[in-house]
C-alpha positions as CSV (number, residue, x, y, z in Angstrom):
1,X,-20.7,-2.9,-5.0
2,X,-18.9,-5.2,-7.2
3,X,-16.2,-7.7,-6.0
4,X,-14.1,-5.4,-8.6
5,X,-14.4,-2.0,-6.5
6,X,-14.7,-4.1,-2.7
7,X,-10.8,-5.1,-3.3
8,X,-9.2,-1.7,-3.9
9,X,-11.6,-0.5,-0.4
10,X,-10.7,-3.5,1.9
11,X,-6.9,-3.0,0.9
12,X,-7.3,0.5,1.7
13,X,-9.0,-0.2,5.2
14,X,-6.4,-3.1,5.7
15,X,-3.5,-0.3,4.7
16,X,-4.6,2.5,6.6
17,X,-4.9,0.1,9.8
18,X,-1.3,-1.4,9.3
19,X,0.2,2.1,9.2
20,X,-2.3,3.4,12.2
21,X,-0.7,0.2,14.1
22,X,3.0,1.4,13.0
23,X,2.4,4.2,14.5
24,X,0.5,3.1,17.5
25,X,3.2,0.1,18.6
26,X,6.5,2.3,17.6
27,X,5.0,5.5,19.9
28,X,6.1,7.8,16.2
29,X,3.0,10.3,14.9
30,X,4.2,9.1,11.5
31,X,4.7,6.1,10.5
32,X,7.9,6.7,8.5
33,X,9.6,8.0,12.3
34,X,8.8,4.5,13.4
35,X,11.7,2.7,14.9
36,X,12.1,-0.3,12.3
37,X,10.6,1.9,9.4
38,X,13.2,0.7,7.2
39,X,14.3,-3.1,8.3
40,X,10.8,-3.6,9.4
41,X,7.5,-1.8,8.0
42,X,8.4,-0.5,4.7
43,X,9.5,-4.2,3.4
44,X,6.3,-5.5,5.4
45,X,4.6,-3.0,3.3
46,X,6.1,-4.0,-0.1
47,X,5.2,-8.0,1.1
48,X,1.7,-6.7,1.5
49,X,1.8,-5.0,-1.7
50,X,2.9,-7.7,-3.7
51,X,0.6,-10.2,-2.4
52,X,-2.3,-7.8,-2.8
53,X,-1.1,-7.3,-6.1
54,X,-1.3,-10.7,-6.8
55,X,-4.8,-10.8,-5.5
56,X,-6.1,-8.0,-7.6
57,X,-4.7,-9.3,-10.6
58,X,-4.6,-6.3,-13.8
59,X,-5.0,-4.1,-11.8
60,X,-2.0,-5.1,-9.3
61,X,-0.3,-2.5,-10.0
62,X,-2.6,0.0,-7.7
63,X,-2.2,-2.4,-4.5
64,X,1.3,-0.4,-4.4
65,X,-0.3,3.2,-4.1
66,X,-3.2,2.4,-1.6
67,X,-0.8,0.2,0.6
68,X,2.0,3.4,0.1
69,X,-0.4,6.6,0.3
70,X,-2.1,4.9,2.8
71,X,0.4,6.8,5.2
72,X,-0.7,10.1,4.4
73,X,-4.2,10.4,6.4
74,X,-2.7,8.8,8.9
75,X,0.0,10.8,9.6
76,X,-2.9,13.9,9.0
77,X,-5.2,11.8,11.6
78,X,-1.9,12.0,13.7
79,X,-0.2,15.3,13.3
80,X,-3.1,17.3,12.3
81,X,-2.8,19.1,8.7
82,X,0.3,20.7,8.4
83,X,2.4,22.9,6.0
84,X,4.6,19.9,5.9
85,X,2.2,17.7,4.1
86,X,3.2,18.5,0.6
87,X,6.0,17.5,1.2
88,X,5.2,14.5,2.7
89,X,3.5,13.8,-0.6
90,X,6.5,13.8,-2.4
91,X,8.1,11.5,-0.5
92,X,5.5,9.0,-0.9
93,X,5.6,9.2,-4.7
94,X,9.1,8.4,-4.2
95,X,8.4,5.6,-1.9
96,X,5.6,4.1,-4.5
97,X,7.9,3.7,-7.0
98,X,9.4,0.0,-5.4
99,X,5.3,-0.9,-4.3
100,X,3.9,-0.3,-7.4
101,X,6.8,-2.7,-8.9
102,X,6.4,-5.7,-6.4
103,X,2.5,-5.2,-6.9
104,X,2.7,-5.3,-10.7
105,X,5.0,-8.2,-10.6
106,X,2.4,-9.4,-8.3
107,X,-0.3,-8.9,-10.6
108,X,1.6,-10.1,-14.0
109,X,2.3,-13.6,-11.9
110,X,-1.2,-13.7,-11.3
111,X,-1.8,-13.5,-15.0
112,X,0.3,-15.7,-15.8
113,X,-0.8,-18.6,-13.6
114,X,-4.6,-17.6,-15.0
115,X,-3.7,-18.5,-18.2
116,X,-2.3,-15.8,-19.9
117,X,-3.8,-12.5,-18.7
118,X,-7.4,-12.7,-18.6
119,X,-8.2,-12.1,-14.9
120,X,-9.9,-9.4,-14.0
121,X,-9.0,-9.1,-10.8
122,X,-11.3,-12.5,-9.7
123,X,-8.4,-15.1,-8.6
């Protein structure tokens, strides 16, 4: 495995064990029922998107969608598959769409301070 496809993975693993520990510490099946979920996790979520972002350079734009559908198995881990989890779905899109904007800022930065786009993800 390449350094390229380890990122996206360890973000994933990192993601699915912040919103396992949201879960975990706010006593809620799903993380979004989590006491806080607004003022606390979700913006912790969009800092760890951005920063990932930032980390995976071109492709920072992704470090919003791992860190945001990350959610989703573990509220399947939690609540077992439901008729509910299309739905669920569709919310997450919805609450992408601000991750995937901090993360491609986050990326673009990245860029920037590598000289004008050429990273590859390596910073």
């Amino acid at each position: 495995m390449t350094a390229r496809s380890i990122q996206p993975l360890a973000l994933l693993l990192v993601s699915l064990l912040y919103w396992q520990l949201v879960s975990q510490f706010s006593g809620a099946k799903e993380p979004w029922d989590a006491d806080g979920y607004w003022r606390i996790w979700y913006p912790g979520s969009l800092v760890i998107s951005a920063l990932s972002g930032f980390l995976l350079g071109r492709r920072g734009w992704l470090a919003g969608m791992i860190v945001t559908f990350s959610q989703l198995p573990v509220m399947w881990v939690n609540t077992g598959f439901g008729g509910l989890l299309m739905v669920g779905a569709t919310i997450l899109c919805i609450l992408a769409v601000p991750a995937v904007a901090v993360s491609m800022i986050g990326g673009r930065l990245a860029r920037s301070r590598a000289g004008g786009g050429k990273t590859d993800g390596a910073v």
